[in-house]
DOSE-600889 format. One line per field, with one value per residue (C-alpha): residue in one letter; x, y, z. Coordinates in steps of 0.1 Angstrom, whole numbers, plus 5000, padded with zeros to 4 digits. Example, Ala and Ser with C-alpha at 12.3 -4.5 7.8 and 13.67 -1.06 7.14 Angstrom:
<recs>
aa = [A/S] $
u = [5123/5137] $
v = [4955/4989] $
w = [5078/5071] $
</recs>
This chain:
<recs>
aa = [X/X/X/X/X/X/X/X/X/X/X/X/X/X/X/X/X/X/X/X/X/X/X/X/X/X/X/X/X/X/X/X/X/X/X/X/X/X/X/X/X/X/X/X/X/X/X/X/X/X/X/X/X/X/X/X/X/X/X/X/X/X/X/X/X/X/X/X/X/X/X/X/X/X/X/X/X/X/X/X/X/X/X/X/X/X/X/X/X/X/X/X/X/X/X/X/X/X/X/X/X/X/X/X/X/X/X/X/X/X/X/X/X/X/X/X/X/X/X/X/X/X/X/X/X/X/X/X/X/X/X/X/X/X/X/X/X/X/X/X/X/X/X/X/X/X/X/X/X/X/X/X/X/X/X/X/X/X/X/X/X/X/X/X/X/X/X/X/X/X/X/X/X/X/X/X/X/X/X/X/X/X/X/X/X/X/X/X/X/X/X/X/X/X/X/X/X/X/X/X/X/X/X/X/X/X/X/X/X/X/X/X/X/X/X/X/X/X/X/X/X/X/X/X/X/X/X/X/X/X/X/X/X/X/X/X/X/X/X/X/X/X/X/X/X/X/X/X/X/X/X/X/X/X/X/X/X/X/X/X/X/X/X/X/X/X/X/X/X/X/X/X/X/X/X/X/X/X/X/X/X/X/X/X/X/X/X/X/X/X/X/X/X/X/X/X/X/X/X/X/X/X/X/X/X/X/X/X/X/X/X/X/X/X/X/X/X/X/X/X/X/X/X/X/X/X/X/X/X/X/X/X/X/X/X/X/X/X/X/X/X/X/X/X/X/X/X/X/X/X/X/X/X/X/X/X/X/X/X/X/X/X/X/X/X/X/X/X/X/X/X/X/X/X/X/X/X/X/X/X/X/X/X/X/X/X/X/X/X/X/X/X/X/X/X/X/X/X/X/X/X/X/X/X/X/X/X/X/X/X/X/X/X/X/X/X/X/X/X/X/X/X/X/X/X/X/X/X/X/X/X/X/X/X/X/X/X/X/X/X/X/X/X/X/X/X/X/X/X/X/X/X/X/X/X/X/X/X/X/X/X/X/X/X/X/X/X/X/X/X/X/X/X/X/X/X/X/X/X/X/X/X/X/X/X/X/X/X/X/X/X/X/X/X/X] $
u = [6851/6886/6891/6890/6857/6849/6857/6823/6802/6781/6773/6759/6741/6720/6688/6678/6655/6684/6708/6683/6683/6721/6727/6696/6718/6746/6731/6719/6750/6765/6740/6768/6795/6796/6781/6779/6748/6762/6765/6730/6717/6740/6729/6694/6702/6701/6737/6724/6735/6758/6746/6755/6736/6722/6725/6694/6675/6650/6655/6654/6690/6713/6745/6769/6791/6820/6854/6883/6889/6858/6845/6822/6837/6834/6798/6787/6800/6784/6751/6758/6764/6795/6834/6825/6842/6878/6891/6921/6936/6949/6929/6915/6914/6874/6878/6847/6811/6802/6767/6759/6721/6715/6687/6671/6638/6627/6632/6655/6673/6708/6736/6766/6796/6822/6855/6866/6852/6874/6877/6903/6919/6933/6944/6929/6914/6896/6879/6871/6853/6833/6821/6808/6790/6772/6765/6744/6724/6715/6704/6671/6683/6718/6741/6766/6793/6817/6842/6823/6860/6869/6836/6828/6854/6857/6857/6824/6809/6813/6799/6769/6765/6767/6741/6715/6722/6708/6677/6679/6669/6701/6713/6738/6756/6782/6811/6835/6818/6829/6813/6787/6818/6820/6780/6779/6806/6789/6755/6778/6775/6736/6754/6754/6723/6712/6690/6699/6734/6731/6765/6777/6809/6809/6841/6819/6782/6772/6739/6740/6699/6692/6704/6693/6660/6665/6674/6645/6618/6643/6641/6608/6592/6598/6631/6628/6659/6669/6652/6627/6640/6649/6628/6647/6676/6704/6737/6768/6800/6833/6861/6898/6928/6963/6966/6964/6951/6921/6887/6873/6885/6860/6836/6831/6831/6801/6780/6788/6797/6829/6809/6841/6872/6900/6936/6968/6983/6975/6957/6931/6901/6901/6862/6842/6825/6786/6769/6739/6746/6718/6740/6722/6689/6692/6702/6740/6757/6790/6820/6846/6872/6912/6936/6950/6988/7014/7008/6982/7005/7029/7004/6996/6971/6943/6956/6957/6919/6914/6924/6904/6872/6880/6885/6849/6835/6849/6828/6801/6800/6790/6811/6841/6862/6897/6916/6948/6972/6975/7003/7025/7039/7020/7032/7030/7003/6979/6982/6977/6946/6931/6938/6920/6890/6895/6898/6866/6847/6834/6827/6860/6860/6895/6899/6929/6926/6944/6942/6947/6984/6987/7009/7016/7049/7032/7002/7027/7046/7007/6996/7032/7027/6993/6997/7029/7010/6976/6971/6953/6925/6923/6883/6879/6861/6886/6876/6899/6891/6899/6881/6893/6881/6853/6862/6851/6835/6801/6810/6815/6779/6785/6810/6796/6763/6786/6805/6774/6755/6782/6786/6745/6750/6734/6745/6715/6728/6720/6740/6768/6773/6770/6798/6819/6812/6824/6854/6868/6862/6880/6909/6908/6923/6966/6973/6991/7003/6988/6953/6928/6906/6872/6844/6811/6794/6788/6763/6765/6764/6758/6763/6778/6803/6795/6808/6806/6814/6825/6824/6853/6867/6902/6923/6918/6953/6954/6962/6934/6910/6926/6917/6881/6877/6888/6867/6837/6845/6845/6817/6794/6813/6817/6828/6839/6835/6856/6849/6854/6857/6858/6863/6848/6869/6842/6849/6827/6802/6816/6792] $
v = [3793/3805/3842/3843/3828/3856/3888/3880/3861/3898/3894/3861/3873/3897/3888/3889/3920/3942/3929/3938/3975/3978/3967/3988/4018/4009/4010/4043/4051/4042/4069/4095/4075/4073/4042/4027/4006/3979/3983/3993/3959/3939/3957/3949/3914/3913/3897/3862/3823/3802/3767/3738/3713/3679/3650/3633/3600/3581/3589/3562/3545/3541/3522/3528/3495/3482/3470/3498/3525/3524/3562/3554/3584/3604/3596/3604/3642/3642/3635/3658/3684/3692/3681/3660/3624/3622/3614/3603/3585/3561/3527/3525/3558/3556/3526/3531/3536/3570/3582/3619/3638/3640/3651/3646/3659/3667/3636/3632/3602/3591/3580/3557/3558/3524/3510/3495/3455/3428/3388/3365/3396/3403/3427/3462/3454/3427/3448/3475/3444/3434/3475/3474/3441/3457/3487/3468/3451/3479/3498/3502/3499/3495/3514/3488/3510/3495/3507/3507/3513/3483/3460/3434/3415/3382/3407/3425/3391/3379/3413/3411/3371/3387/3416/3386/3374/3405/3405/3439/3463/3471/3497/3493/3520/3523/3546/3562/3565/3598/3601/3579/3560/3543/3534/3503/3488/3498/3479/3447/3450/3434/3403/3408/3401/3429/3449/3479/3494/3534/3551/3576/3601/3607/3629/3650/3645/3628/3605/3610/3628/3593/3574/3592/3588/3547/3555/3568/3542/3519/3533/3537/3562/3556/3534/3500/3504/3535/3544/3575/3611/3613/3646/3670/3660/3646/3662/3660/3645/3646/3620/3638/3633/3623/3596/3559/3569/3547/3568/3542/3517/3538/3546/3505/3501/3535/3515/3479/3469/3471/3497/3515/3497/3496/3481/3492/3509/3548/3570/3542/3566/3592/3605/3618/3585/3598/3566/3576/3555/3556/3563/3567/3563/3592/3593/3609/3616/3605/3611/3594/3616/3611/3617/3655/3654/3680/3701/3700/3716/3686/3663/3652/3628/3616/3624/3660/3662/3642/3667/3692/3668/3668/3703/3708/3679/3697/3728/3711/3694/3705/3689/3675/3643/3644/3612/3611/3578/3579/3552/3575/3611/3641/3653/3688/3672/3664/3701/3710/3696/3705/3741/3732/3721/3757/3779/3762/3776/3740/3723/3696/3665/3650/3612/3594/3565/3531/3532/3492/3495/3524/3513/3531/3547/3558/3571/3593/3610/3613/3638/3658/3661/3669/3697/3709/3711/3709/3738/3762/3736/3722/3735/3708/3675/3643/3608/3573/3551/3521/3516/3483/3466/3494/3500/3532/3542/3552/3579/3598/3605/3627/3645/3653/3663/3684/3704/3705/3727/3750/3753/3764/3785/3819/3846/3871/3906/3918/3888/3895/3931/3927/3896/3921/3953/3937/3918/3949/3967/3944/3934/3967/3964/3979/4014/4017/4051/4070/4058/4031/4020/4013/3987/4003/3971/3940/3916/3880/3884/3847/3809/3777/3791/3818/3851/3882/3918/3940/3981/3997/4034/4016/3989/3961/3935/3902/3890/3910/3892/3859/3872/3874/3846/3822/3840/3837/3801/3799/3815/3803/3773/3762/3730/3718/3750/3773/3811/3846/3881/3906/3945/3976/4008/4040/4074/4099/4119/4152/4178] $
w = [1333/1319/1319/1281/1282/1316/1289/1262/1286/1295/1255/1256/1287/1268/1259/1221/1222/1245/1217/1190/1205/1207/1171/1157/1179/1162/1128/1131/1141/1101/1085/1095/1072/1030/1023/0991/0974/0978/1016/1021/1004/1027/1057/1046/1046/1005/1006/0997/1013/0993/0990/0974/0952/0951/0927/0909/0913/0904/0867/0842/0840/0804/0809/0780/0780/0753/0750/0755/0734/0715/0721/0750/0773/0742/0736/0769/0768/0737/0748/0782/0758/0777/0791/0822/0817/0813/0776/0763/0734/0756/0765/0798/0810/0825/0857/0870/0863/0866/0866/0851/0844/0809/0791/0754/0740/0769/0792/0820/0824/0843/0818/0833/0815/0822/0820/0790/0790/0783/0786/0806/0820/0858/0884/0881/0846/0861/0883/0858/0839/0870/0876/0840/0847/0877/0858/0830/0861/0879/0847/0827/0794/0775/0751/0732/0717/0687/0666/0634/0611/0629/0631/0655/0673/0694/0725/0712/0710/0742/0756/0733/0753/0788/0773/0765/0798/0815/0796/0790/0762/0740/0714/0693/0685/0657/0664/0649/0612/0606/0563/0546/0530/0566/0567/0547/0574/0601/0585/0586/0627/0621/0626/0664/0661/0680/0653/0636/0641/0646/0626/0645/0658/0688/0681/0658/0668/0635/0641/0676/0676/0656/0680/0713/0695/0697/0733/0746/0728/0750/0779/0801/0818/0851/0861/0874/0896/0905/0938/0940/0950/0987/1003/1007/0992/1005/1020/0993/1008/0985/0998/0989/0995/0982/0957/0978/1015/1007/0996/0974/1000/1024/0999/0993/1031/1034/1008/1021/0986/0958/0947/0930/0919/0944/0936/0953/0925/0933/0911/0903/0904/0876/0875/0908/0912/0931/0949/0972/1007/1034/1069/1106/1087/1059/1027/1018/0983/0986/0955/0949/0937/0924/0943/0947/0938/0942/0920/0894/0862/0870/0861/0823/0806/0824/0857/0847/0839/0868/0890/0874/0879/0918/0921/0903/0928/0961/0949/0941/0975/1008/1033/1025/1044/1038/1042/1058/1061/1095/1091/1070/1082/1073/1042/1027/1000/1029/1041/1006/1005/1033/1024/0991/1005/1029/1002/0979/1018/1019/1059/1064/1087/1083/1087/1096/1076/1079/1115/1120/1111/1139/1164/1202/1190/1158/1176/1193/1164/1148/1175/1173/1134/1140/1164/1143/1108/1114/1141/1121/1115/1152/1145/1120/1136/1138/1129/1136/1111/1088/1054/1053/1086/1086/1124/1134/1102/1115/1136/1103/1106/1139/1126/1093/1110/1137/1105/1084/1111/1115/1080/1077/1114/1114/1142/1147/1143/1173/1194/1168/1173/1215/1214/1193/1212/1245/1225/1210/1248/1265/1237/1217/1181/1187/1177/1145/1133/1163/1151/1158/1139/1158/1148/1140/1131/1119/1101/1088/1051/1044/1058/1038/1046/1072/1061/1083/1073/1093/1089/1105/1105/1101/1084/1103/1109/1102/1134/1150/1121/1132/1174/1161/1145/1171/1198/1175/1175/1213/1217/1191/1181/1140/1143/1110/1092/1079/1085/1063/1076/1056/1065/1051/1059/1058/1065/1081/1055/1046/1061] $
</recs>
């Protein structure tokens, strides 16, 4: 046992009722300061628990399909009600199929907005193609979206082939027809042969209650392929990182399929991409996000708004893995991000990705930049991995189960207030000014993430904040989670 570890052990000695007694002592001890209302609620444990939540399943599937640049992105924040895909003017901005909760006279169903289909077409675009195939398979009924100002084309007519070759239930959905001029071109689109053509703008929500309407008869009640609601829920993971360090690659390599499109050009992801993936026998939510770059009012277009879309998806998450290209030096980016994922108070697990093209001498210059830029976060659980060959990436279970726990961790008051009575005895806080501020006490006002306030008759510094922190994490441990202190100055009541 190191000394350090000597100076708290008679706290973690004490049993919980002698700790109970020492904090209740120490309570009684705050009635002879001014204390304000909102004090006494988070002494009596009214502070609340942050929390974050859970995606849906089981809900009856609509993929929205078409060729580029026909509105479908558009559409599908129309029927959400709100801004959730990315939309630009330029072709090609959605790449893979993103599933989102929607909900229309009542019903609940999953809508999955695609990539832009095409024929006889290669590289990246090829794969966006192949995402939008899957999509239609593994989905209970279908949206077909055409440019009605422009009609059918040869491209439209081969998707409307690969439709009847599903065998599923299809919609047709005429966009763009922003006036009743544009109706009677849209009524030529009966010649896909796929039944009525609904007009609508998606742009300006003409027709779209009409054709939600259609939707629903299409759809049934309870979804042939999407599975049934895990209990409980499961856990959210968001994947970040830097443009290029491989998180669809891992994604793909989590689920055992291409389930997201991967190419080596960076910034290929644009939308959080959510793909439920059953690891060490429970269910996990995993997203697909873009990839954080320098700074996010440097970036323009879609990559702008996709940035904006990972930022809501790492604080909508619980635990977050950060990739790191362990084959390239650390750069200021990856520190960025980790701080990101710091500041949103979310549990981290950092994975050094591409780990087959590691060598010895690289291995070495790894651990210096780790221990040069990464020592704040030496709490954060490590994980050697590569997406590509999948070595390795099962032990992300352990380490997000490790972080996850700490993240939820509760400290009873009483233990709390005994560790820091015997930390401030033996390491008291330095005197500033000819004062000193003491530490009356303490409570944990919340977990995900663990917060803890702490009354005090004094400013207390940063680098005494720091001191507690990191005994805290000796002592109780927080693996994988960050932590928050917070201090309360309160004088003495006035007699």
């Amino acid at each position: 046992m190191s000394e350090n570890e000597k100076d708290v052990s008679p706290a973690m000695a004490l049993d919980d009722a002698e700790a109970e007694r020492r904090a209740a002592a120490l309570r009684a001890g705050l009635e002879e300061f001014e204390l304000s209302e909102e004090d006494e609620d988070l002494l009596e444990g009214r502070g609340g628990a942050g929390g974050g939540g859970v995606g849906r399943a089981g809900l009856p599937v609509l993929a929205i399909v078409g060729r580029p640049n026909v509105g479908k992105s558009t559409l599908v924040n129309r029927i959400l009600g709100r801004r959730e895909a990315v939309v630009l003017d330029t072709p090609g901005v959605t790449r893979d199929r993103v599933a989102y909760p929607a909900e229309w006279a009542g019903r609940e169903f999953t809508v999955v907005d695609t990539g832009g289909w095409e024929v006889d077409v290669a590289g990246i675009d090829a794969r966006v193609a192949e995402q939008a195939e899957i999509a239609v398979e593994l989905a209970d009924a279908v949206l077909l979206v055409v440019d009605g100002a422009v009609g059918a084309t040869e491209t439209d007519t081969r998707v409307v082939r690969m439709l009847r070759r599903a065998g599923k239930p299809v919609v047709l959905a005429a966009n763009k027809v922003d006036s009743a001029a544009g109706e009677a071109d849209a009524a030529a689109l009966w010649s896909l042969g796929l039944g009525e053509p609904y007009p609508i703008s998606a742009l300006h929500g003409r027709g779209i209650g009409d054709l939600l309407d259609a939707v629903l008869d299409a759809l049934p009640e309870v979804s042939a392929v999407a599975p049934p609601p895990p209990e409980g829920g499961p856990r959210r993971v968001a994947l970040v990182g830097r443009p290029n360090v491989g998180k669809s690659s891992l994604l793909n390599a989590l689920a055992k399929a291409q389930r997201v499109v991967v190419h080596e050009v960076p910034g290929t992801t644009r939308d959080p991409v959510d793909e439920l993936i059953d690891l060490g026998g429970r269910p996990w939510m995993f997203v697909d996000t873009a990839g954080i770059r320098r700074r996010v009012h440097q970036t323009t277009g879609a990559d702008f708004y996709a940035s904006l879309r990972t930022q809501a998806a790492i604080e909508k998450a619980e635990v977050c893995v950060v990739l790191i290209d362990a084959s390239e030096v650390l750069s200021e980016q990856d520190i960025r991000v980790v701080q990101q994922v710091i500041d949103a108070g979310r549990a981290l697990v950092i994975a050094y990705n591409k780990w087959d093209l590691v060598d010895e001498e690289r291995r070495h210059y790894l651990e210096r930049e780790i221990e040069k830029e990464l020592v704040q976060v030496q709490w954060a659980p490590r994980v050697n991995v590569s997406a590509k060959t999948r070595w390795h990436v099962d032990r992300l279970v352990r380490a997000l189960d490790t972080s996850l726990a700490s993240w939820d961790t509760r400290i009873p008051t009483g233990r709390l207030n005994a560790f820091l009575g015997e930390l401030a005895a033996a390491h008291p806080h330095p005197v500033r000014g000819g004062k000193q501020p003491r530490i009356l006490f303490a409570t944990q006002a919340a977990n995900r993430p663990p917060r803890f306030v702490i009354f005090a008759t004094g400013f207390i510094e940063a680098g005494y904040r720091r001191f507690i922190e990191r005994r805290l994490r000796e002592t109780f441990g927080f693996e994988g989670s960050p932590i928050e202190i917070s201090v309360r100055v309160r004088e003495k009541r006035r007699r």
